[in-house]
LOVEX-323603 format. One record per residue: x, y, z of N, C-alpha, C, CB in turn; residue number from 0. Coordinates in steps of 0.001 Angstrom, whole numbers, plus 500000, padded with zeros to 6 digits. Glycine has a CB too. Example, Ala and Ser with C-alpha at 12.3 -4.5 7.8 and 13.67 -1.06 7.14 Angstrom:
% LOVEX-323603
[[513190,494310,507800],[512300,495500,507800],[513200,496700,507800],[511308,495527,509046],0]
[[512850,497750,507080],[513670,498940,507140],[512900,500030,507870],[514084,499402,505725],1]
END
This chain:
% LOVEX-323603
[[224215,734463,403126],[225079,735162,402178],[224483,736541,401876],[225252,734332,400866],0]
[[225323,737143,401903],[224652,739025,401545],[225215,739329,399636],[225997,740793,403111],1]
[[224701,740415,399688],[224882,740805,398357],[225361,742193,398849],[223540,740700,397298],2]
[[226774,742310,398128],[227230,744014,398226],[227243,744848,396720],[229025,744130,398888],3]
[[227170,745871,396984],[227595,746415,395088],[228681,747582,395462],[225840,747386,393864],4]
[[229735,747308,394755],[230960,748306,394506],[230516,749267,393597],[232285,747640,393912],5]
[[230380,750380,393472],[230115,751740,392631],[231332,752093,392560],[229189,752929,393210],6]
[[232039,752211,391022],[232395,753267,390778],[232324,754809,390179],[232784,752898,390600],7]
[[233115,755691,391461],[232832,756990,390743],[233918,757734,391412],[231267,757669,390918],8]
[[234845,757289,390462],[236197,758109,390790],[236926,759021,389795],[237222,757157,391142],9]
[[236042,758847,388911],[236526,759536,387135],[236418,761056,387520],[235130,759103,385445],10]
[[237156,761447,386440],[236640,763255,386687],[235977,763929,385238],[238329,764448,387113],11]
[[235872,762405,384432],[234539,762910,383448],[235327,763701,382849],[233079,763687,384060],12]
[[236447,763742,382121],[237530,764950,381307],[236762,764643,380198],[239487,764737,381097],13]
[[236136,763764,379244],[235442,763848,378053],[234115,764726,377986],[235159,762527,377701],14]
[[233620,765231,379054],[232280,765822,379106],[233085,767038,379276],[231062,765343,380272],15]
[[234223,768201,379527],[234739,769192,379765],[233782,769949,380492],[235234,769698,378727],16]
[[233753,769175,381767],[232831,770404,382607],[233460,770170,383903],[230924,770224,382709],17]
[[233132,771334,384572],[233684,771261,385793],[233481,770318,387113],[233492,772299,386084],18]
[[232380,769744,386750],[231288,768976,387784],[231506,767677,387088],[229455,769552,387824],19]
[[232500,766658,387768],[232294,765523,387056],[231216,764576,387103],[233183,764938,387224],20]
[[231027,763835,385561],[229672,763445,385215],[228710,763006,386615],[229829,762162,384133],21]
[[229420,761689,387125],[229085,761328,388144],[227919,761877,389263],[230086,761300,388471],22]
[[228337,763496,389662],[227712,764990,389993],[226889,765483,389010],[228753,766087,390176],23]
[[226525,765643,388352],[226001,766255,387390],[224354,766031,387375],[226725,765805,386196],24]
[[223493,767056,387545],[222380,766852,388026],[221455,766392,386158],[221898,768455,389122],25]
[[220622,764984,386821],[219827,765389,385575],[218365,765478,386450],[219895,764103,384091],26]
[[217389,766290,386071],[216071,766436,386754],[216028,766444,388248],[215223,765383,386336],27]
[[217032,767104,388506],[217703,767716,389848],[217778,766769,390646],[217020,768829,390575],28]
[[218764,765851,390445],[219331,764616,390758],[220521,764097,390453],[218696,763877,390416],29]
[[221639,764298,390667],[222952,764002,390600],[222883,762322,389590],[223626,763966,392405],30]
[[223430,761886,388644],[223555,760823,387817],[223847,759674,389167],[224857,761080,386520],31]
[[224862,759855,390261],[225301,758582,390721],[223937,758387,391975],[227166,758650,391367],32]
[[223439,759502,392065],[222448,759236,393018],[221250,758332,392289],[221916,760661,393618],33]
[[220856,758031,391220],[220091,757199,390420],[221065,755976,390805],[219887,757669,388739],34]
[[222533,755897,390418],[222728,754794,390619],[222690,753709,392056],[223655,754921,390103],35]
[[222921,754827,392905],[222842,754110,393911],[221264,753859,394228],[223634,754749,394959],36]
[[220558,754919,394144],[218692,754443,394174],[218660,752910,393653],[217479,755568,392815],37]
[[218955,752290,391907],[218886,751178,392007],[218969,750050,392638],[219145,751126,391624],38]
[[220079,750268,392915],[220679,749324,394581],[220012,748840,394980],[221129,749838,395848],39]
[[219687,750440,395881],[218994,750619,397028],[217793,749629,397123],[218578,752019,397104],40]
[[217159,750121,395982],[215900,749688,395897],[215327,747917,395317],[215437,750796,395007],41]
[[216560,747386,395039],[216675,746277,395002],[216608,744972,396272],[217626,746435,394425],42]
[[215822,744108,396265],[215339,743715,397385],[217043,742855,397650],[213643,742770,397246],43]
[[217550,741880,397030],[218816,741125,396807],[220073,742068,397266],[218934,740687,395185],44]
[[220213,743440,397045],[221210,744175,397768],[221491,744402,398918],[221227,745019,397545],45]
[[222042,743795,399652],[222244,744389,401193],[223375,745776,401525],[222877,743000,402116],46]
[[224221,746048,400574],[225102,746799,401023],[225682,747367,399729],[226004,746101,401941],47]
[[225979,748874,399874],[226715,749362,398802],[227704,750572,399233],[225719,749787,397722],48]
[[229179,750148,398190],[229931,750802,398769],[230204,752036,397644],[231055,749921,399269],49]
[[231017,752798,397689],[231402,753461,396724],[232476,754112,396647],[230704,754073,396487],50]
[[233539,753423,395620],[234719,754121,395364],[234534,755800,394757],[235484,753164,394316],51]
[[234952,756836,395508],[234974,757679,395029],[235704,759231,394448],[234445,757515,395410],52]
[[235643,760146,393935],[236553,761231,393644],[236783,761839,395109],[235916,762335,392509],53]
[[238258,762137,394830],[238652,762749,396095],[238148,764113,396200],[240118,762753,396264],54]
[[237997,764088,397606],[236565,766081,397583],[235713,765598,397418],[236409,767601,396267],55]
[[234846,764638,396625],[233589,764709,396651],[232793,763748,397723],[233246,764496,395349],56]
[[233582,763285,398473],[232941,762191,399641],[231748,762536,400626],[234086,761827,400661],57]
[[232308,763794,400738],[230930,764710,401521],[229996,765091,401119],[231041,765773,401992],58]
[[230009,765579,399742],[229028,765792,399010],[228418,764698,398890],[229283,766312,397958],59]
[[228677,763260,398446],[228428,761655,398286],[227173,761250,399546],[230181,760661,398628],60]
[[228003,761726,400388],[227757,760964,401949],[226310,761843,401894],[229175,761379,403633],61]
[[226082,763267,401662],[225060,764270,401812],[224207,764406,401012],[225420,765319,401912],62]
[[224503,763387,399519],[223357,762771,398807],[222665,761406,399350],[223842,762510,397447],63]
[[223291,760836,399889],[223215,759751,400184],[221835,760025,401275],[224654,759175,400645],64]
[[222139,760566,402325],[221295,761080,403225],[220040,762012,402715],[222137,761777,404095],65]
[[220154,762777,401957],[219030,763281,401288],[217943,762534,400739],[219432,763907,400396],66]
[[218341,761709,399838],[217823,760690,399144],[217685,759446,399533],[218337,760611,398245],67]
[[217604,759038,400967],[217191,757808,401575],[218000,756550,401129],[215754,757611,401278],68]
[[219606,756707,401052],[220097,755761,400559],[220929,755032,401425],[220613,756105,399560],69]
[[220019,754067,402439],[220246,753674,403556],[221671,752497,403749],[218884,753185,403915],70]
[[221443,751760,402323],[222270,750779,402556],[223931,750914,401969],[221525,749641,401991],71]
[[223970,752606,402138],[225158,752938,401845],[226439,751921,403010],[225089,754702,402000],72]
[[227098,751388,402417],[228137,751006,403667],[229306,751885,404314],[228880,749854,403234],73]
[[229851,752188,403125],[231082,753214,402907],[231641,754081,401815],[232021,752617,403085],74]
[[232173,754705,401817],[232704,755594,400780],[234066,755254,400842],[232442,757126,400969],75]
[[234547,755079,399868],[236515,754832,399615],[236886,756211,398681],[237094,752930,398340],76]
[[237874,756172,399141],[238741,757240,397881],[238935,756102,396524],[240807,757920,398594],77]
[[238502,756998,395562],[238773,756383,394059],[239768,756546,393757],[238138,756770,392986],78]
[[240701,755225,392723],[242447,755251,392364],[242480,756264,391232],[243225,753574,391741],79]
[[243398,755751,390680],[244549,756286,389588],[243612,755968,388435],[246271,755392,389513],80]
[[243109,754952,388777],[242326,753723,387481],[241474,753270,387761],[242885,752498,386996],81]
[[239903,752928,387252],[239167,752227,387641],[239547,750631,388444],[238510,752260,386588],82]
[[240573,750339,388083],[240872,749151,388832],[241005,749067,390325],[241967,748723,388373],83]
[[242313,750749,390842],[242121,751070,391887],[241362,751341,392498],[242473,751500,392038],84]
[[240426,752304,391832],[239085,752350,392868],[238706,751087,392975],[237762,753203,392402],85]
[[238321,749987,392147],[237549,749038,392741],[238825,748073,393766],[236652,748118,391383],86]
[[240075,748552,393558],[240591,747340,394816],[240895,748203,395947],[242150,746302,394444],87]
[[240122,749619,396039],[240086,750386,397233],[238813,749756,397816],[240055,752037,397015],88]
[[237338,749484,397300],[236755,749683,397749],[236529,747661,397972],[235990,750873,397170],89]
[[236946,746609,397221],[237479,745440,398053],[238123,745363,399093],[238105,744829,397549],90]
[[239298,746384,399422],[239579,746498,400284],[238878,746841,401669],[240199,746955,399922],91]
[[238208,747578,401212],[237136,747975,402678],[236019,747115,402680],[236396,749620,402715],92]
[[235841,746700,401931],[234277,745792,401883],[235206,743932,402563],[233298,745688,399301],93]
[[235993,743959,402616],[236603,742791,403413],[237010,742990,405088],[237962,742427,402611],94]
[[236594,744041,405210],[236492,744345,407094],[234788,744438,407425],[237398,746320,407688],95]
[[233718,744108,406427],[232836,743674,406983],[231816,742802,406511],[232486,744471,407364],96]
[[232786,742534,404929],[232154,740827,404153],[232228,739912,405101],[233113,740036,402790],97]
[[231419,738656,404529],[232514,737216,404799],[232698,736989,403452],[231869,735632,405671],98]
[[233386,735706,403336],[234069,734595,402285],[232818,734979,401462],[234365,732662,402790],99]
[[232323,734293,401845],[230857,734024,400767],[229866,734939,400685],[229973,732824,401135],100]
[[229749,736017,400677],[229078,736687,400048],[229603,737431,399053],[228529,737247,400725],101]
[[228657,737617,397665],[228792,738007,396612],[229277,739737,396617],[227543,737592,395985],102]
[[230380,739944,395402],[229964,741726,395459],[229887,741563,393802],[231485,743232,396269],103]
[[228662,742404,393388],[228731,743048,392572],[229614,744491,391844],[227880,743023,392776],104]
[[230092,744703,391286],[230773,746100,390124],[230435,746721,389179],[231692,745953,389453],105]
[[230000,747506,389803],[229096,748181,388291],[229920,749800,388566],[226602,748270,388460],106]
[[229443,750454,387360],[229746,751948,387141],[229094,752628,387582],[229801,752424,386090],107]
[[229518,753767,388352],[228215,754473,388968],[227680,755679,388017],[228589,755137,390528],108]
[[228268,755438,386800],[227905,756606,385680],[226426,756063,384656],[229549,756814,384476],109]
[[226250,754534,385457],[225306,753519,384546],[224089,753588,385447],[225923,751764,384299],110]
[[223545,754853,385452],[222217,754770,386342],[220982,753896,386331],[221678,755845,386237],111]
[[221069,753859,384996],[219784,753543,384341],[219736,751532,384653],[219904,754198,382303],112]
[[220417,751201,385311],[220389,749372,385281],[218928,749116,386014],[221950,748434,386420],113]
[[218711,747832,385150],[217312,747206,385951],[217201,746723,386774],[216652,746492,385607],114]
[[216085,746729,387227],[216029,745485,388432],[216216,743712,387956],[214306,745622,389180],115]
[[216117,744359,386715],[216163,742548,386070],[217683,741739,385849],[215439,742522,384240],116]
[[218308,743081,385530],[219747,742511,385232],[220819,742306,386647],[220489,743671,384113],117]
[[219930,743157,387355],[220852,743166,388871],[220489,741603,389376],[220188,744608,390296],118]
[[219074,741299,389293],[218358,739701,389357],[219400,738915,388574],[216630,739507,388518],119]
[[219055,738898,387677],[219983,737772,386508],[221249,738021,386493],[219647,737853,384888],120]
[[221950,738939,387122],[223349,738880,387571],[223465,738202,388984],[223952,740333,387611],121]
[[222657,738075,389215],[223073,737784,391330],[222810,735939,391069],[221133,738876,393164],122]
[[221713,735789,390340],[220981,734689,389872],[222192,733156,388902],[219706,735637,388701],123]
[[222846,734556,387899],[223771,733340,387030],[225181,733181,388212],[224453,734087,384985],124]
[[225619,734262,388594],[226758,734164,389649],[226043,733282,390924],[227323,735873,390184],125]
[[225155,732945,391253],[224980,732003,391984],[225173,730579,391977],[224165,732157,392152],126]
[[225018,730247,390819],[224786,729033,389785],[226208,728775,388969],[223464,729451,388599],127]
[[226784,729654,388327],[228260,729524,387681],[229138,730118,388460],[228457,730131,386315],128]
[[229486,731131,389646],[230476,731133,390216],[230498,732589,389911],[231511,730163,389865],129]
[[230084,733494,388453],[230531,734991,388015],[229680,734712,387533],[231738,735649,387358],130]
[[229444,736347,387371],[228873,736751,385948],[228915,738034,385475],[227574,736478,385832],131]
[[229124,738394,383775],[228956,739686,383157],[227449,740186,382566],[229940,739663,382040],132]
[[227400,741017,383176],[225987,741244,382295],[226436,742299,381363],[224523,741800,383228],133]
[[225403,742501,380646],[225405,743115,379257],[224359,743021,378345],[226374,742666,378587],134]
[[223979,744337,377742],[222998,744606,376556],[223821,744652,375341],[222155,745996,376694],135]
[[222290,744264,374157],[222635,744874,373368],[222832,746713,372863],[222059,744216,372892],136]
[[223729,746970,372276],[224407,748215,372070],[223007,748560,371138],[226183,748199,371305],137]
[[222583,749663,370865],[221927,750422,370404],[222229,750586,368649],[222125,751516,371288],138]
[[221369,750633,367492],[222217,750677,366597],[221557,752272,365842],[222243,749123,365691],139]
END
């Protein structure tokens, strides 16, 4: 059984009013989704990650991707209308080289910062119950 992770990053970030949606947006000269996919990456349990994404920015995507050693990129999809679409764009493509049984993970690709622990204890309870949501506590 493999482990895939769906990224989304199809938003255009209209609440941040900048031209460069968040996604792009360098922090410590590093684009936000390029952290996210590093997690992944760097996760031993991940075999494959895809990423729904903004239209135009696929090349740029694909040319971080390569910069930053992010090998287990699978594919890039065009991102929908809605976060929903992007993620049943990028089910869609991740079923011409899943099988049945392997797991995909969904996460946001605006959520750089995830652990290695929760990506564990997500792969870990969905093994055992069938799904799972992970989640912190909110900050007060």
């Amino acid at each position: 059984m493999s482990n895939y992770v769906v990224l989304t990053a199809g938003g255009i970030g209209s609440r941040m009013a900048n031209e460069i949606p968040k996604q792009f947006i360098n922090v410590n000269d590093k684009p936000v989704i390029v952290y996210t996919m590093e997690a992944f990456q760097s996760h031993p349990s991940i075999d494959g990650i895809v990423v729904s994404c903004l239209s135009g920015w696929d090349l740029i995507l694909r040319a971080y991707a390569k910069e930053f050693g992010i090998t287990k990129l699978k594919a890039i999809v065009p991102g929908g209308e809605t976060g929903q679409q992007s993620i049943f764009n990028a089910l869609t493509k991740l079923k011409e080289f899943a099988l049945d049984d392997d797991m995909v993970i969904i996460h946001d690709g605006n959520r750089a910062y995830v652990s290695p622990d929760i990506i564990s204890n997500a792969i870990s309870v969905a093994e055992s119950k069938g799904n799972a949501i992970a989640c912190i506590h909110a900050l007060r």
